[in-house]
C-alpha positions in Angstrom: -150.8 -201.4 110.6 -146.9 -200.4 109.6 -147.1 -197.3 111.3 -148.2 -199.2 115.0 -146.1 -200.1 117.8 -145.2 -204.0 118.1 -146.4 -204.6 121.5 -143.1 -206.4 123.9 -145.1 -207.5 127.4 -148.7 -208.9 128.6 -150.6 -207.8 126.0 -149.9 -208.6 122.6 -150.6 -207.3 119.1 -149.8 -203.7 118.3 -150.8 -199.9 119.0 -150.2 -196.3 118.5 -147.1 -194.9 120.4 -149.8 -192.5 121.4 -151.3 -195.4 123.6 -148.4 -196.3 125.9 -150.6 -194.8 129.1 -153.2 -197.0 128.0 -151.0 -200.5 127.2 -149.4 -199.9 130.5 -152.5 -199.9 131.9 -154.2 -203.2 130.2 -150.7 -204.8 131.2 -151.0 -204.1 134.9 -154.3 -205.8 134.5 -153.6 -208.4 132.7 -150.2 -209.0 135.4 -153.3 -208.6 138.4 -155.7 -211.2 136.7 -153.9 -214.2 135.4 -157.7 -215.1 134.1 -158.4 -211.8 132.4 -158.7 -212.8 128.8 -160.1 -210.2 126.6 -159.6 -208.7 122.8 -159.4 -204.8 122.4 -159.3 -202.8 118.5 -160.2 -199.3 117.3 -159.7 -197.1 114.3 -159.6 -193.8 114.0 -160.9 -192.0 110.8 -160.7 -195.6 109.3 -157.1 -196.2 110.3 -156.2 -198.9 112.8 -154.7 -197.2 116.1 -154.9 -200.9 118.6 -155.4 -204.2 117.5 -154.5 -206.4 121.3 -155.3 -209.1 123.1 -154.1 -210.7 126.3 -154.3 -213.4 129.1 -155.2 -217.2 128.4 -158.7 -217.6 126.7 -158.5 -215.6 123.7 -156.0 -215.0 121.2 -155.6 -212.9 117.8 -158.4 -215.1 115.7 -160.6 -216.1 119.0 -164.6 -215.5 118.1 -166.8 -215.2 120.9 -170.5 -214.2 120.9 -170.7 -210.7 122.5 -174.5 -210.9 123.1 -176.2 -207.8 122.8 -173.3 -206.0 120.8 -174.4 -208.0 118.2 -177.0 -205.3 118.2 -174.8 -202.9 116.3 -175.0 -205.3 112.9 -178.8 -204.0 113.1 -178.0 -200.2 113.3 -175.0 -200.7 110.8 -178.3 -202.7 108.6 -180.9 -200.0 109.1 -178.3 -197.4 108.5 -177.7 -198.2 105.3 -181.5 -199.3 104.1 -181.6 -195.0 105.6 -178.7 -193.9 103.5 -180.2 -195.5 100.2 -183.6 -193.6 100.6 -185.3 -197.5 101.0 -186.8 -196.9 104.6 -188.1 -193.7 106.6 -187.2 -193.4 110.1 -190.4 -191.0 110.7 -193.0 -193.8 108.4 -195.3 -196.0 110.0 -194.2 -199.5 110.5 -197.4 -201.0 109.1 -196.4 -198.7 105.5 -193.8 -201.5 105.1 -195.5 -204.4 107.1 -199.4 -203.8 107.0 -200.0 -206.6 109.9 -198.1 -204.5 112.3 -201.1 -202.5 112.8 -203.2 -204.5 114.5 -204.3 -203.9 117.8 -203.3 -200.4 118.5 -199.6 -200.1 116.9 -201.0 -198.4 113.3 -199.2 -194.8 114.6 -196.1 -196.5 115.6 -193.5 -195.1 113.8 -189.6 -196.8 112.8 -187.9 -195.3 114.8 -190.3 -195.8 117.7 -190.1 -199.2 117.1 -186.3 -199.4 116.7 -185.7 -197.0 120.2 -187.6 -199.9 122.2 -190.6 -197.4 122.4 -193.2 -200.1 120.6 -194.0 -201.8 123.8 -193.2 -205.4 122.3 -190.1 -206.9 124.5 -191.8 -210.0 124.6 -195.5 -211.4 123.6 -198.2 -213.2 126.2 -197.8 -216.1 126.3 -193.9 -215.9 125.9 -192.2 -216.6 122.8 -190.4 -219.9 122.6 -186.7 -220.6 121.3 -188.3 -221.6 118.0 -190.2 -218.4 117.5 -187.5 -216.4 118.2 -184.4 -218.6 116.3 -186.9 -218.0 112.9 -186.7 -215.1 110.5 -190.5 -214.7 110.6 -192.3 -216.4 113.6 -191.5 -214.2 116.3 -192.5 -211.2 114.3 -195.8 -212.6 112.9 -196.7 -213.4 117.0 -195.2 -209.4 117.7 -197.1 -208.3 115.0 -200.6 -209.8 116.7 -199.5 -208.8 120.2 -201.4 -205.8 121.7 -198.4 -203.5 123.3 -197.7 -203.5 127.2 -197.5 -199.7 126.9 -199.2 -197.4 124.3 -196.3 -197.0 121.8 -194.4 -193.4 122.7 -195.5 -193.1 126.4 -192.3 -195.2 127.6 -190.0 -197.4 126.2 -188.2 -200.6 127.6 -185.2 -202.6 126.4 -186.5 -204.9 123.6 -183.7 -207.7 124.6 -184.2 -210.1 122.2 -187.5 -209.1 120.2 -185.9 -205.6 118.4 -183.8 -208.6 116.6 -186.9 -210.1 115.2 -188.3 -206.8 114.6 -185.8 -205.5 112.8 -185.2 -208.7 110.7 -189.1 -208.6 109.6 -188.9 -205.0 109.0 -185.7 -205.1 107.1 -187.8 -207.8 104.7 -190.8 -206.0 104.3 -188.7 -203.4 103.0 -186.8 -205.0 100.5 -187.1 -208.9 100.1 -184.3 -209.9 101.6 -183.6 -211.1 105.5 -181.2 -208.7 107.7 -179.1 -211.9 107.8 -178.7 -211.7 103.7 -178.3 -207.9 103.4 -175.6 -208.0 106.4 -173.4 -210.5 104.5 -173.9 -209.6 101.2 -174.0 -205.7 101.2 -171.4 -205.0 104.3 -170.0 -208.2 106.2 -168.4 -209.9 103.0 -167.3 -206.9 100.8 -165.2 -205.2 103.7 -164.1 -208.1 105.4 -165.7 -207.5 108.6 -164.8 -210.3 111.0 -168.1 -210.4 112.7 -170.7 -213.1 111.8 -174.6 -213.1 111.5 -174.7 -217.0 111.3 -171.5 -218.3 111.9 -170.1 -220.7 109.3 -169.1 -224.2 109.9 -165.3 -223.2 108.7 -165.1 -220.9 111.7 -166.7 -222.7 114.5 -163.3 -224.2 115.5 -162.2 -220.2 116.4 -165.2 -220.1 118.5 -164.3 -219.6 122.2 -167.3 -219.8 124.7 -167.6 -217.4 127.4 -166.8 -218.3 131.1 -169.4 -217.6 133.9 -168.8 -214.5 135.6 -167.7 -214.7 139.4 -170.1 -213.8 142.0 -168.2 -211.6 144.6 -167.7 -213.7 148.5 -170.4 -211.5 149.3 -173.0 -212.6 146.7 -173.4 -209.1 145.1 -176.2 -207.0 144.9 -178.7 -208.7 142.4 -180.0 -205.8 140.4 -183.6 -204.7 141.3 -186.3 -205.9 139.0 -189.7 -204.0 137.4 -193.2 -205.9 137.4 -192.2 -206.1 133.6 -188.5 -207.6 133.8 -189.3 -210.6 134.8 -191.9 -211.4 131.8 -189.6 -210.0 129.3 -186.6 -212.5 130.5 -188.7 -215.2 130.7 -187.0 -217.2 127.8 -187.3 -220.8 127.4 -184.0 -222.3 129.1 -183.4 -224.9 126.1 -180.9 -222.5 124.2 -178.7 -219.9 125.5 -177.2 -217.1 123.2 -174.0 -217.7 123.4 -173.5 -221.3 123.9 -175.7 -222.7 121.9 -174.8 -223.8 118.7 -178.8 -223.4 117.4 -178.2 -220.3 117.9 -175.0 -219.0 116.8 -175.3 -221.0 113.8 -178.4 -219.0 113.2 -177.1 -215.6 114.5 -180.0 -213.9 116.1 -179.8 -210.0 115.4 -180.0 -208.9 119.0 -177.4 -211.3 120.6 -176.1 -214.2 118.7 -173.3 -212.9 116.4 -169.8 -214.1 116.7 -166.8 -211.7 116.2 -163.6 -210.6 117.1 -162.8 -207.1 118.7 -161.5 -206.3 115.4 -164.0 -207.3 113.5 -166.4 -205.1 115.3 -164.6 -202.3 115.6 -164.3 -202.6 111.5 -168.5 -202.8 111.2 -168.6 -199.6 112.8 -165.3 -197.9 111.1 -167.2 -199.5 107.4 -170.2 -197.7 108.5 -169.1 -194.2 110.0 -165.4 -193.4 108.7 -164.7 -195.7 106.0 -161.7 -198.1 106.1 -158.8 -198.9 104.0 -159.3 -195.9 101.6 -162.7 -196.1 100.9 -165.9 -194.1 101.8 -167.7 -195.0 104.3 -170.9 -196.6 103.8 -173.4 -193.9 105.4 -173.0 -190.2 105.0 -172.6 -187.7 107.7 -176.1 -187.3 108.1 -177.4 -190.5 108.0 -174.5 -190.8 110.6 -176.3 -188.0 112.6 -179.7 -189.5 112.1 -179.4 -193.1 113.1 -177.1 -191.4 116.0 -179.4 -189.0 117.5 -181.1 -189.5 121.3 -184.6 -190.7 120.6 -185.3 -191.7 124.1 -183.9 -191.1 127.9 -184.8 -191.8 130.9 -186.5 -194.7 132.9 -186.5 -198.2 131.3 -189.5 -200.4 132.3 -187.9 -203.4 131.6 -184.7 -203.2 133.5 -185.6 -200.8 136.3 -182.7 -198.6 135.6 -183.4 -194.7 135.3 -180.6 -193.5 133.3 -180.9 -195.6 130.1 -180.8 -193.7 126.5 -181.2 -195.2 122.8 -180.2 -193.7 119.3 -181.8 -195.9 116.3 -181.4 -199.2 117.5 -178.0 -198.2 119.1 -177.5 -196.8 123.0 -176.4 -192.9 123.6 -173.7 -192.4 126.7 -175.1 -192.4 130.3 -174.0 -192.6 133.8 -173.0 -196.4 133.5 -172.1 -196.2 129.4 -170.0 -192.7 129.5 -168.2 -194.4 126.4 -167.8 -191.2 124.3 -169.0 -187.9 123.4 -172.6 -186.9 122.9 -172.2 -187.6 119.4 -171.3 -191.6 120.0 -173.4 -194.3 120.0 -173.1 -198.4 120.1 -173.9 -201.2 122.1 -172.9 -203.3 125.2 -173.4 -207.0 125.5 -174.6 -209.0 129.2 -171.2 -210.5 129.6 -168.9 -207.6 129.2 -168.6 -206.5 125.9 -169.1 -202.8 124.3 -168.7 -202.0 120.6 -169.1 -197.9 120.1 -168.1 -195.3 117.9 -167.9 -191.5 118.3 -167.9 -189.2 114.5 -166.7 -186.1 116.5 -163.5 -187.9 117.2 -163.3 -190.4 114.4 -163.3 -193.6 116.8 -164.7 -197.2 116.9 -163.8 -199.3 119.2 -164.7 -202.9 120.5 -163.6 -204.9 123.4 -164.7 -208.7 123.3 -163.9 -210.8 127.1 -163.8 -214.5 128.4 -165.2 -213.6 131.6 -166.8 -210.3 132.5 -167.1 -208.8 135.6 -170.1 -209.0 138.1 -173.0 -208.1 137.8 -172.7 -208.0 133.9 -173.1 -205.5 131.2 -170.0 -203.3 129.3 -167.2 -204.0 131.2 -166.3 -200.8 133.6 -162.5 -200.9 132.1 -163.7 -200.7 128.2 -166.0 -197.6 128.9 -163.0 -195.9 130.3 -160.9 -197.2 127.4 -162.9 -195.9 124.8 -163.3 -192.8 126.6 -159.7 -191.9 126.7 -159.0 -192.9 123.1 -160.6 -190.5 121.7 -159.2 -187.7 124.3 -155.3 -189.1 123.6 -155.9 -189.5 120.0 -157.1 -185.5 120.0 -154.3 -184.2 121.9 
């Protein structure tokens, strides 16, 4: 990081002389908010272009647990099981996990199940904490369950399950939990600050997210599907990111625990390569686990412009992140982890407190637009 800018006001940390527009700007709102706490870092073509943080929750080494963003250690996982020729996107599911087929879901296909097209966001009855916080239970109850759609006719976000999913899946396939391929093949060889299971001599770093404010006029709670409510229907005896249950286990789809820098470096690792080295997927297993599988209306959140790569979500009207090449994840409380290969970019923005009514934070999908469109000119 020679080559970056030593940053002199609000924001602290460094950037690309390129930047300044976009400094000025996270200073204004940083000198707007005095609460605003949040963590911002991209690379471009592996190269670190912003490494910042600002305001009085977080600093430099501050882990929080960015929910669903966590989602992007499962493409990053899947990704690379693609690249070594160990698992076929276009396969059956039950070719790797023969139990999957019962009750209908023989035809479904990987990457039907990992574009939340399987019809499994949650079981009947609901699975409990337990299930869920275990590397096999959930699955083995998902694996029984007859779909609430026939797989391929819609899909609908698989919150919490594509985690379990995944994690069975990823087993099946080659003996070894997602958890123990994550830290052992890509986490612990490049450094990647951005845990699957945090470990005890980090959990002082760990910096737990602040309830977002409901605006004087008590919002506009987002409408619901019949579905929504039985898919969210979740035990209240742990919570994702508070919990230590279940940060200490790391669930795949929303417990991880990471700084913005870390998770902009899973996605460099994977897409552009960092610090010299290759990256860890080639170009087309870039394109592959990249590629729009699904867009359109989600029947779990009610929302009519939602899109999904492998695992990962595509750009729409509320996550215009990037090109229409990029893909990554948001998290419920404000986070968004994305890259884009046409420009060379991954990015991550970590937050105390996000903004009503939750999801990316409005301010990092405009930040990671523009860096790509400064960083071209």
């Amino acid at each position: 990081m020679t080559d970056l800018v030593r940053l002199t006001g609000a924001l602290q940390g460094r950037a690309d002389e390129r930047l300044a527009v976009l400094v000025a700007r996270l200073d204004d709102a940083l000198a707007d908010d005095p609460d605003l706490s949040f963590q911002v870092a991209a690379y471009r073509h592996g190269a670190p272009v912003l490494d910042a943080w600002g305001g009085p929750h977080l600093d430099e080494r501050s882990l929080t647990v960015p929910y669903s963003v966590t989602k992007n250690i499962i493409g990053v996982v899947v990704g690379l099981l693609v690249e070594r020729g160990e698992l076929d996107l276009d396969e059956r599911v039950a070719h790797y996990w023969p139990e999957f087929a019962a009750k209908g879901k023989a035809a479904v296909t990987v990457r039907q199940l990992l574009s939340h097209q399987a019809g499994l966001p949650q079981t009947s009855p609901g699975l409990t904490w337990d299930e869920l916080l275990d590397h096999h239970a959930a699955a083995a109850r998902l694996a029984e369950e007859r779909p609430f759609w026939h797989p391929g006719s819609a899909f609908g976000y698989h919150a919490i399950t594509i985690g379990n999913l995944a994690d069975e899946l990823v087993h099946r396939v080659t003996g070894r939990t997602l958890h123990e391929l994550y830290e052992h093949d890509i986490r612990g060889p490049h450094d990647i600050d951005f845990f699957l299971g945090l470990p005890a001599e980090h959990e002082d770093r760990l910096v737990p997210l602040l309830p977002m404010v409901v605006p004087p006029s008590g919002g506009n709670p987002p409408a619901a599907s019949a579905l929504g409510p039985v898919v969210f229907a979740l035990p209240d005896d742990v919570d994702l990111a508070h919990s230590p249950r279940s940060w200490r286990y790391g669930h795949p789809a929303g417990s991880g625990a990471g700084t913005a820098r870390g998770i902009a470096r899973l996605l460099a690792v994977g897409v552009t390569g960092v610090d010299g080295r290759p990256p860890l997927l080639s170009a087309d297993t870039v394109a592959q686990i990249g590629q729009q599988q699904i867009r359109g209306y989600d029947e779990v959140l009610h929302q009519s412009d939602r899109a999904h790569a492998v695992v990962f979500q595509k750009p729409s009207q509320q996550l215009a992140f990037g090109g229409p090449r990029s893909f990554g994840h948001d998290g419920a409380m404000g986070a968004l982890a994305c890259v884009d290969p046409d420009t060379g970019i991954a990015f991550a923005w970590t937050i105390a407190r996000g903004p009503w009514p939750g999801g990316a934070d409005p301010r990092a999908v405009t930040l990671a637009r523009d860096l790509g469109r400064l960083l071209s000119l």
